[in-house]
TORBATI-499685 format. One record per residue (C-alpha): residue in one letter; x, y negated, z; residue number from 0. Coordinates in steps of 0.02 Angstrom, whole numbers, plus 50000, padded with zeros to 5 digits. Example, Ala and Ser with C-alpha at 12.3 -4.5 7.8 and 13.67 -1.06 7.14 Angstrom:
<pts>
PT   aa       x       y       z     i
PT    A   50615   50225   50390     0
PT    S   50684   50053   50357     1
</pts>
This chain:
<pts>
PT   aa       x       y       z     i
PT    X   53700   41332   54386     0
PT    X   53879   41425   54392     1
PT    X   53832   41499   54558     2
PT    X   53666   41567   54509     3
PT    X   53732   41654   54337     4
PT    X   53878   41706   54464     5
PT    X   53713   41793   54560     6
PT    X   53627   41862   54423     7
PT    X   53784   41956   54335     8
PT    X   53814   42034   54492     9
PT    X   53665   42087   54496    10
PT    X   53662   42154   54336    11
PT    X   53827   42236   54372    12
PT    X   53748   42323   54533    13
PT    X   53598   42384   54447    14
PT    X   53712   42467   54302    15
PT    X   53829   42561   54422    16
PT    X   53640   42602   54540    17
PT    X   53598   42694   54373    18
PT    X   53736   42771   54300    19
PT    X   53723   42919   54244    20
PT    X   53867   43070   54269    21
PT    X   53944   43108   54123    22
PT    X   54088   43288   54118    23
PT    X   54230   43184   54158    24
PT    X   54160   43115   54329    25
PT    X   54065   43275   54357    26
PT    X   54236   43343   54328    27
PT    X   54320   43230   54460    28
PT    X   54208   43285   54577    29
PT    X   54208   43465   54563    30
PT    X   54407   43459   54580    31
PT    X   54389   43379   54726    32
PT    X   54224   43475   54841    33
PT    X   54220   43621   54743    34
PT    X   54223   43743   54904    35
PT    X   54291   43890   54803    36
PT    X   54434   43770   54739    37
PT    X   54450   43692   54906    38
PT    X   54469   43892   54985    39
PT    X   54583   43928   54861    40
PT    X   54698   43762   54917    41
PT    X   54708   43827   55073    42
PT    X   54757   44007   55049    43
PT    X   54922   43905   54958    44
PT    X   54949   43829   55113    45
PT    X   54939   43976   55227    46
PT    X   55035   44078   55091    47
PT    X   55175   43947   55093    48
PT    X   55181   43926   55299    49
PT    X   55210   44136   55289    50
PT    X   55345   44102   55180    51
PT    X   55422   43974   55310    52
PT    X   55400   44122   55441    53
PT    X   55479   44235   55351    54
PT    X   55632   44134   55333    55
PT    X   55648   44088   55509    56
PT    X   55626   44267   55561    57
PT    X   55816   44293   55476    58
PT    X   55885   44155   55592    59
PT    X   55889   44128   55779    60
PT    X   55765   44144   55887    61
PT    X   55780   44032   56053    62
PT    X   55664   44057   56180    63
PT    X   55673   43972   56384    64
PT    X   55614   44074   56539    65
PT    X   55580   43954   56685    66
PT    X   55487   44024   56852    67
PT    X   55485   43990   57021    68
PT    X   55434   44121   57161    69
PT    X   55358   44096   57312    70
PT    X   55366   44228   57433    71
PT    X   55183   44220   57555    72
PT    X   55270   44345   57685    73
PT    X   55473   44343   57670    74
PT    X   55533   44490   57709    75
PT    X   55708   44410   57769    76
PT    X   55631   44262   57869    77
PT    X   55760   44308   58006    78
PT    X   55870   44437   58048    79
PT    X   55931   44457   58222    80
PT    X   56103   44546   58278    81
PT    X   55985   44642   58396    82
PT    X   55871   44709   58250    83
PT    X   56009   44803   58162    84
PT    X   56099   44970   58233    85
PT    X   56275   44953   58350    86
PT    X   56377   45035   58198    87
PT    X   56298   44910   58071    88
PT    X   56355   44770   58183    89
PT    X   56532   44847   58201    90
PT    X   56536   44856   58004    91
PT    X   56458   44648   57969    92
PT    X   56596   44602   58102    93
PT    X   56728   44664   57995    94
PT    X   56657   44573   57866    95
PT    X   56633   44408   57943    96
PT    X   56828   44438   58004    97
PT    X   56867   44362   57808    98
PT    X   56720   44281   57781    99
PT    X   56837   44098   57762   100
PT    X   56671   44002   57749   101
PT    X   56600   44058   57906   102
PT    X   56744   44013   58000   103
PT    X   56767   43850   57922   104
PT    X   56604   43792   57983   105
PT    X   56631   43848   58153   106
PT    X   56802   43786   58150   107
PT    X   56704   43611   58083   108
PT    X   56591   43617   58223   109
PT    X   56710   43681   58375   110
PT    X   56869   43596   58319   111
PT    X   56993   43772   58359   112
PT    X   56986   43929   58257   113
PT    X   56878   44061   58340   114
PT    X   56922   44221   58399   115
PT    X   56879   44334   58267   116
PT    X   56738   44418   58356   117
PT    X   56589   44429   58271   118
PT    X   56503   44371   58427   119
PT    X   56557   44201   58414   120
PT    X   56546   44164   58252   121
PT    X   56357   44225   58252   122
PT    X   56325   44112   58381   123
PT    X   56377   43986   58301   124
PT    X   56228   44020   58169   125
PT    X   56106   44073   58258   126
PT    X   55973   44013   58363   127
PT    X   56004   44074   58527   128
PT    X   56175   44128   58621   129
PT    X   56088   44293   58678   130
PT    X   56025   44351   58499   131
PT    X   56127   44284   58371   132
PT    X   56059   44255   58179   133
PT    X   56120   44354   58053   134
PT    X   56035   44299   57895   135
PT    X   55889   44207   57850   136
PT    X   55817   44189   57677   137
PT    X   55726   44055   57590   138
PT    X   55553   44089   57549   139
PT    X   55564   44010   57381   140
PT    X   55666   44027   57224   141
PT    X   55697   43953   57068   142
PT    X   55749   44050   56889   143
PT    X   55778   43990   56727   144
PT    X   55847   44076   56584   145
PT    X   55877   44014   56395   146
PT    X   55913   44173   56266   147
PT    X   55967   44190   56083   148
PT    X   55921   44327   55984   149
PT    X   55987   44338   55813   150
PT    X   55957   44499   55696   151
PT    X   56138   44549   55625   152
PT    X   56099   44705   55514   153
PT    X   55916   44756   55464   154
PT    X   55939   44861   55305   155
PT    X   55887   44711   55198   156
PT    X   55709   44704   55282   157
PT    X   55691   44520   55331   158
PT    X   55757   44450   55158   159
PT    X   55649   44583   55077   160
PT    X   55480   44523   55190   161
PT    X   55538   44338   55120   162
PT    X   55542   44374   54947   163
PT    X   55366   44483   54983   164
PT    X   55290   44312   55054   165
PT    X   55356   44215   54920   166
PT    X   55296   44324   54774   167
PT    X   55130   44310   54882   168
PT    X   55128   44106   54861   169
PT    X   55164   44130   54672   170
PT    X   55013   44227   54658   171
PT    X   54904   44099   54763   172
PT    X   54978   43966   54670   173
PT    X   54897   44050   54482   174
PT    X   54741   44104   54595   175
PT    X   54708   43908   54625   176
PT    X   54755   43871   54443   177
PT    X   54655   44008   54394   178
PT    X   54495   43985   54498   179
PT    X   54518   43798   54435   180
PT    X   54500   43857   54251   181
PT    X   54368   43975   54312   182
PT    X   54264   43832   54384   183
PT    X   54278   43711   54236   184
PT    X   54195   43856   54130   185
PT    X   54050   43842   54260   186
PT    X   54040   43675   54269   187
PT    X   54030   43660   54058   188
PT    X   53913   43803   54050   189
PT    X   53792   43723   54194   190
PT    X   53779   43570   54091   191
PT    X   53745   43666   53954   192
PT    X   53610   43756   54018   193
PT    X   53523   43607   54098   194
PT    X   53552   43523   53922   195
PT    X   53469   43650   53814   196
PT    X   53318   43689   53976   197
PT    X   53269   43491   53983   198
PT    X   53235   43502   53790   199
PT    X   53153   43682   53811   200
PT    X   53022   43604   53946   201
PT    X   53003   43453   53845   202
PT    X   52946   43569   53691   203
PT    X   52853   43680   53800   204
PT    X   52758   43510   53889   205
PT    X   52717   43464   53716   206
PT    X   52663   43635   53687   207
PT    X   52560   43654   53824   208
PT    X   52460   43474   53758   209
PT    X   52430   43562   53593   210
PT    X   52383   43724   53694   211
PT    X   52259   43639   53792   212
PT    X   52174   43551   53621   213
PT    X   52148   43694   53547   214
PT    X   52073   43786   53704   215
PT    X   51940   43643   53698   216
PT    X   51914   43655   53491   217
PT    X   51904   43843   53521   218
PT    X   51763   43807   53641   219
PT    X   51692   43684   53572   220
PT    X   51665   43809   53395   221
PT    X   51625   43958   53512   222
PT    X   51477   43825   53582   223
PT    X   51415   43810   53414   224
PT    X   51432   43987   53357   225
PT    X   51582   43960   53233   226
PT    X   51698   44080   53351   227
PT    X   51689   44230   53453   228
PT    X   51720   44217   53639   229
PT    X   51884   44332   53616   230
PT    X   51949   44191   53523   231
PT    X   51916   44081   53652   232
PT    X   52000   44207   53785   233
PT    X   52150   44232   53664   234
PT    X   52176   44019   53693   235
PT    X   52158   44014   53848   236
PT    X   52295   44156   53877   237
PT    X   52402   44060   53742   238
PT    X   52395   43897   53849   239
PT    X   52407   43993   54017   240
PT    X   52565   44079   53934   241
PT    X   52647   43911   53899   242
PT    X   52634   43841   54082   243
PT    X   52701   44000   54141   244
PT    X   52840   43973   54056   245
PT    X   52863   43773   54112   246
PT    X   52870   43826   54272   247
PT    X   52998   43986   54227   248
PT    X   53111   43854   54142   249
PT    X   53080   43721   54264   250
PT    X   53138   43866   54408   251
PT    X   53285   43896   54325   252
PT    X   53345   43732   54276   253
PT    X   53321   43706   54471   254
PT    X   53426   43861   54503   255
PT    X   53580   43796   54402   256
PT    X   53559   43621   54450   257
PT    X   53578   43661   54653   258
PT    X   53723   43761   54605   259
PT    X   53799   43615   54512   260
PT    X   53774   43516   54650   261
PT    X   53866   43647   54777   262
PT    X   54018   43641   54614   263
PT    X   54025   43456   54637   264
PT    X   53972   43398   54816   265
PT    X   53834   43285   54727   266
PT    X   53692   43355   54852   267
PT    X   53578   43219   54743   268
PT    X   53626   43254   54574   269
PT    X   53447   43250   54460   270
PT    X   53432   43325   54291   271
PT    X   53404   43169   54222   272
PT    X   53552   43091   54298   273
PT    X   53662   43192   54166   274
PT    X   53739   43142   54032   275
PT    X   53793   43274   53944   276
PT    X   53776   43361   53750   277
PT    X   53868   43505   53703   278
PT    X   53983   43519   53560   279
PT    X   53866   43631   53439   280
PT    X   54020   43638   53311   281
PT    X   54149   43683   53439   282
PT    X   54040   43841   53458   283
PT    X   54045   43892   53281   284
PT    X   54207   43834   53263   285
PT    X   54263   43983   53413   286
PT    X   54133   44096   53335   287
PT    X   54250   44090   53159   288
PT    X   54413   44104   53261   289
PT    X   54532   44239   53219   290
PT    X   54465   44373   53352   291
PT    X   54621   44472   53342   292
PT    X   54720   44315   53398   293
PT    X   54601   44276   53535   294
PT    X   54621   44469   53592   295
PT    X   54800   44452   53605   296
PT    X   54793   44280   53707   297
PT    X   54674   44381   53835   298
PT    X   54794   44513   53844   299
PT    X   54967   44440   53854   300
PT    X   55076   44426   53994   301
PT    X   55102   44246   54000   302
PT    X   54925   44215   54052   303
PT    X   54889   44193   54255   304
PT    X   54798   44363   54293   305
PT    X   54926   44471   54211   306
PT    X   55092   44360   54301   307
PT    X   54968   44375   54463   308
PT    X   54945   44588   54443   309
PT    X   55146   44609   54389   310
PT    X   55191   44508   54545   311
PT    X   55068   44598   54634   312
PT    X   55153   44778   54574   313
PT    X   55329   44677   54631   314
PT    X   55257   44647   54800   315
PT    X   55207   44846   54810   316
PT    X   55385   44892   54772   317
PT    X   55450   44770   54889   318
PT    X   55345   44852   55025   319
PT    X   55397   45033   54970   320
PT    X   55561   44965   55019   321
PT    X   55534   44917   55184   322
PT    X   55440   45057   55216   323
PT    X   55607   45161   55183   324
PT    X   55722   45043   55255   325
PT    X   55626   45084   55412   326
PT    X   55615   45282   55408   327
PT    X   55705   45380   55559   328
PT    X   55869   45360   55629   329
PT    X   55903   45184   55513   330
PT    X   55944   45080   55664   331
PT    X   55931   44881   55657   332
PT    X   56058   44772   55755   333
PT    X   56040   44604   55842   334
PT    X   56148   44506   55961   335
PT    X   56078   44418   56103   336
PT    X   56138   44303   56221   337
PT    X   56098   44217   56382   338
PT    X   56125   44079   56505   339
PT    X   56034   44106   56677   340
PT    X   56029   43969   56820   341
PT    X   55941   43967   56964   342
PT    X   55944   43978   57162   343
PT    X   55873   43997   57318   344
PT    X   55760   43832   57360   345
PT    X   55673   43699   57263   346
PT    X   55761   43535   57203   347
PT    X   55636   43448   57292   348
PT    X   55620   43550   57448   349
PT    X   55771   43576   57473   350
PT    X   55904   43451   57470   351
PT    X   56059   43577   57467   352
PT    X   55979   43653   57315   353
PT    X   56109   43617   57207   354
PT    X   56239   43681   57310   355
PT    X   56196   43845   57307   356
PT    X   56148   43862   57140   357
PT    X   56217   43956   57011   358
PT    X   56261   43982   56823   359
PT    X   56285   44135   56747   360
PT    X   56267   44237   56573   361
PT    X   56288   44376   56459   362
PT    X   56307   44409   56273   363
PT    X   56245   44585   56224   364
PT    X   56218   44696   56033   365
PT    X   56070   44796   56041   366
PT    X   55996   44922   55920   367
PT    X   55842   44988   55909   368
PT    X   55782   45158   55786   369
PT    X   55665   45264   55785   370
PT    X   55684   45437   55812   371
PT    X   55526   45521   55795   372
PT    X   55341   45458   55781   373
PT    X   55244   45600   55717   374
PT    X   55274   45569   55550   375
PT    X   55190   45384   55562   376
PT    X   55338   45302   55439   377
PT    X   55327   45448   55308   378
PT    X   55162   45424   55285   379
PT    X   55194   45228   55272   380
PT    X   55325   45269   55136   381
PT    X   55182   45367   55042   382
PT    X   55041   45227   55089   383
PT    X   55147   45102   54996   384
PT    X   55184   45212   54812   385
PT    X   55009   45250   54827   386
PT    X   55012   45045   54820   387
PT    X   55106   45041   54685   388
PT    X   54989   45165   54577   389
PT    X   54838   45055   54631   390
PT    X   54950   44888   54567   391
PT    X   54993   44984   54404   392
PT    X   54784   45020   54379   393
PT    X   54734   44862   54409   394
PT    X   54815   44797   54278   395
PT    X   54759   44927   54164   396
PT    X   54591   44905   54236   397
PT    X   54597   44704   54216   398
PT    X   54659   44757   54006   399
PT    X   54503   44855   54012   400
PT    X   54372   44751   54088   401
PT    X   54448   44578   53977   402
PT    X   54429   44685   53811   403
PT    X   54255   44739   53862   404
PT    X   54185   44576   53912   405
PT    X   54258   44488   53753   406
PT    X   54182   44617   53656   407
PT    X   54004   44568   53734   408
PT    X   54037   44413   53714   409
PT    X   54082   44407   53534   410
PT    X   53918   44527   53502   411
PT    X   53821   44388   53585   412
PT    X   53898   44236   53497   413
PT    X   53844   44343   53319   414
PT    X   53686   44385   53370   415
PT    X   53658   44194   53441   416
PT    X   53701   44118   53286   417
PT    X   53628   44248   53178   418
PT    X   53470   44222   53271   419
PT    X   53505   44031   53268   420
PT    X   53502   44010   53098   421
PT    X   53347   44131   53064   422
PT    X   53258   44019   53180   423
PT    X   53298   43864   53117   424
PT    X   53270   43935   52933   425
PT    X   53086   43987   52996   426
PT    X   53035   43833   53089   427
PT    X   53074   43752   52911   428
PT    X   52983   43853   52803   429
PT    X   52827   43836   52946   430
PT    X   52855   43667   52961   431
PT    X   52808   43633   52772   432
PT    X   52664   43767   52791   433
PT    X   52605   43634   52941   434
PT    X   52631   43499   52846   435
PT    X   52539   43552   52705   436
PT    X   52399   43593   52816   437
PT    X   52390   43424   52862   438
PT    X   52393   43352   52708   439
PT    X   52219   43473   52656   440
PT    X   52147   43425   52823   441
PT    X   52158   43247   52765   442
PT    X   52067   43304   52603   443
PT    X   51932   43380   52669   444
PT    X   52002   43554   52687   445
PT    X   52061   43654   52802   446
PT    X   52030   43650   53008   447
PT    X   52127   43545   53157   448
PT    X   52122   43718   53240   449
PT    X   52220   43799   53102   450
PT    X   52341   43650   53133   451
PT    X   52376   43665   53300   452
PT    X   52420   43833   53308   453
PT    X   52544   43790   53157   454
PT    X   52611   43662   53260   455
PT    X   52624   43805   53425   456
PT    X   52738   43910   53309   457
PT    X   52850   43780   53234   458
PT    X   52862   43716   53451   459
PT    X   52893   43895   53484   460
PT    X   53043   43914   53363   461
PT    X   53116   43768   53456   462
PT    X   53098   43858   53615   463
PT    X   53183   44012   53556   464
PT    X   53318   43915   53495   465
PT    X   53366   43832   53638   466
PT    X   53358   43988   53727   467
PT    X   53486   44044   53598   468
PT    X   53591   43923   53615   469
PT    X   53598   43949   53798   470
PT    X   53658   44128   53769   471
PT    X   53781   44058   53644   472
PT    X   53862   43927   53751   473
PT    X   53885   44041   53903   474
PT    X   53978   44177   53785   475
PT    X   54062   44037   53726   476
PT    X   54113   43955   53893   477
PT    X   54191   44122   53925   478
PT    X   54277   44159   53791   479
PT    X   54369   43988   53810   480
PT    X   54415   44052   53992   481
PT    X   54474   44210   53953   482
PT    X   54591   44154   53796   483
PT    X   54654   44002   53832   484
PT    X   54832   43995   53898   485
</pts>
């Protein structure tokens, strides 16, 4: 008995979470977490804060190995023989051999008594042949390797300046993710608003359209027996054509904003009717009566993300102007660099004297590097970056601009929302009595069901025309949040 209540909860329990619906804070979730424009905006962090990494390496060493080996196909020095060189070159590589200790050591190894020091002999003692004696022979393969430091000493200020560039630049992605966060959850609210207030328009308008298609049959019905003229007919037909145009205008757009709710949230099977969500009516008139002058100066002021974002933006144009200077003509930069070489004739595994006749060597050396003349190229960088600068100071005037125009509109469209809100709502009362007073005549004997549907079509239309209102009202509102808020 345990076991099968055991089966039946979980049942229960699996049906409940098969039809859950999605309420903000889940759609929320998700959006945070596959919303592609928050996910881009993630990433440009990440890339701004690797360039930041660069940039600070670029100030310290830079260590770099060289390894190569070099076969040569046709060696020019395979052998040289005594008899391929002139009589006064021999003459002079005798003279040399005379102290060459090494030579003389191995022949002395091999013969057991010190030569004569006749170049002759000693020749012969390397070569192949008694008659033609080697002078030199050169392995066809060798092996380099090199491992260099480079580290900038004096730059003007440059590097540090390009780090602090890179790092203003990550500040900026940084807001632009918080921003385009704040941006999103606007969307997000003002999609489920619109779906809201659509469902309930194509509800009204499918109840519209069953009222529409009653009175296109009374209206036939009278025309059949001479009680109406056939215009009247026309004129409810038209009516009740009218209304399924617009279910499938609402339906079209509800469809629009629903796939791009599912793009916002990675819910490719999100359903209307899966939502569970009701705006906060109130909350709109609440911002609608908000001190506008306040809500001005929260747009406006510094502390909010797209004003720190343009005045780092102007910092990073200065910056540049900077570099752009510290890099003009004759302004050389310094580094020191230093190497350690090693390498041979032979391979270690060819060649099993290899290491024998290797050798290590290296150098330290300070280079500079200017420019003395490119045409005029860095001068016209120098003036390319202040005409930055102007374009950083505009765009913030431009951003003032563009925030005090759009909360204007929007503050015109809340008034005019609610304004025509309230009219609506004051109409569809007054018509709603009219109906209702029709229908308490037609139960008297007076009146007509025709005159009662079409009293029933205007009181459905008011409801359509205020919940188009109200989607006006909650997308001014939406933004108005986005653009104050702090």
């Amino acid at each position: 008995m345990k076991k099968t209540a055991f089966i039946i909860l979980s049942l229960l329990v699996s049906m409940n979470l098969l039809f859950a619906k999605e309420n903000y804070e889940s759609l929320l979730s998700s959006m945070l977490n596959n919303n592609p424009s928050l996910l881009k905006a993630q990433e440009e962090t990440r890339k701004a804060d690797l360039d930041v990494k660069d940039a600070r390496a670029s100030r310290g060493p830079q260590i770099d190995l060289t390894a190569g080996v070099v076969h040569l196909v046709k060696n020019p020095l395979e052998k040289v023989y005594l008899s391929d060189i002139s009589e006064d070159a021999a003459n002079t590589y005798s003279g040399i051999l005379q102290t060459y200790t090494n030579a003389v050591a191995e022949y002395y190894q091999t013969n057991g008594t010190l030569p004569s020091s006749t170049f002759d002999k000693v020749m012969q003692s390397l070569g192949s042949s008694s008659s033609d004696p080697l002078l030199y022979e050169m392995d066809p393969n060798i092996l380099m390797t090199q491992i260099s430091v480079t580290q900038p000493l004096f730059t003007w200020g440059k590097l540090s300046t390009a780090e602090k560039i890179y790092k203003d630049v990550r500040l900026v992605r940084q807001m632009q993710e918080s921003d385009v966060t704040s941006k999103a959850i606007a969307e997000l609210k003002s999609r489920l608003a619109a779906i809201y207030y659509l469902e309930n328009l194509i509800k009204t308008l499918e109840e519209e359209d069953e009222i529409a298609a009653r009175l296109v049959v009374l209206s036939e019905e009278a025309y059949k027996n001479g009680m109406m003229v056939a215009l009247d007919v026309k004129a409810a037909r038209i009516d009740a054509l009218e209304v399924r145009v617009g279910i499938n205008q609402a339906k079209a757009q509800r469809d629009s904003i629903l796939e791009g709710l599912r793009t916002m949230t990675g819910k490719i099977d999100l359903q209307a009717e899966d939502i569970d969500f009701e705006p906060d009516e109130e909350e709109f008139r609440r911002i609608a009566t908000s001190d506008r002058k306040v809500l001005v100066e929260n747009a406006l002021s510094p502390s909010r993300s797209t004003f720190r974002m343009l005045s780092l933006m102007e910092s990073v144009a200065e910056k540049k102007n900077s570099i752009a200077k510290d890099s003009l003509y004759w302004k050389p930069d310094f580094a020191l660099t230093a190497s350690v070489n090693y390498g041979g004739l032979g391979l270690p595994v060819v060649n099993s004297d290899f290491f024998d006749h290797t050798k290590f060597y290296g150098s330290i050396s300070l280079g500079m590097k200017t420019t003395l003349w490119d045409g005029g190229k860095k001068l016209n960088e120098v003036a390319r970056s202040r005409s930055d600068m102007a374009l950083a100071e505009l765009d913030r005037s431009d951003a003032e601009n563009t925030i005090r125009t759009t909360l204007s509109s929007m503050f015109s469209t809340v008034d005019t929302a609610l304004s025509q809100i309230d009219y609506l709502s004051l109409k569809k009362e007054v018509d709603s009595d009219k109906l209702e007073q029709k229908k308490t005549l037609f139960k008297l004997g007076s009146g007509s069901e025709t005159e009662i549907l079409k009293s029933e079509l205007e009181v459905k239309k008011h409801d359509i025309d205020i919940a188009k209102e109200y989607i006006s009202l909650s997308q001014a509102v939406y933004t108005i949040e986005y653009l104050t808020t702090l």
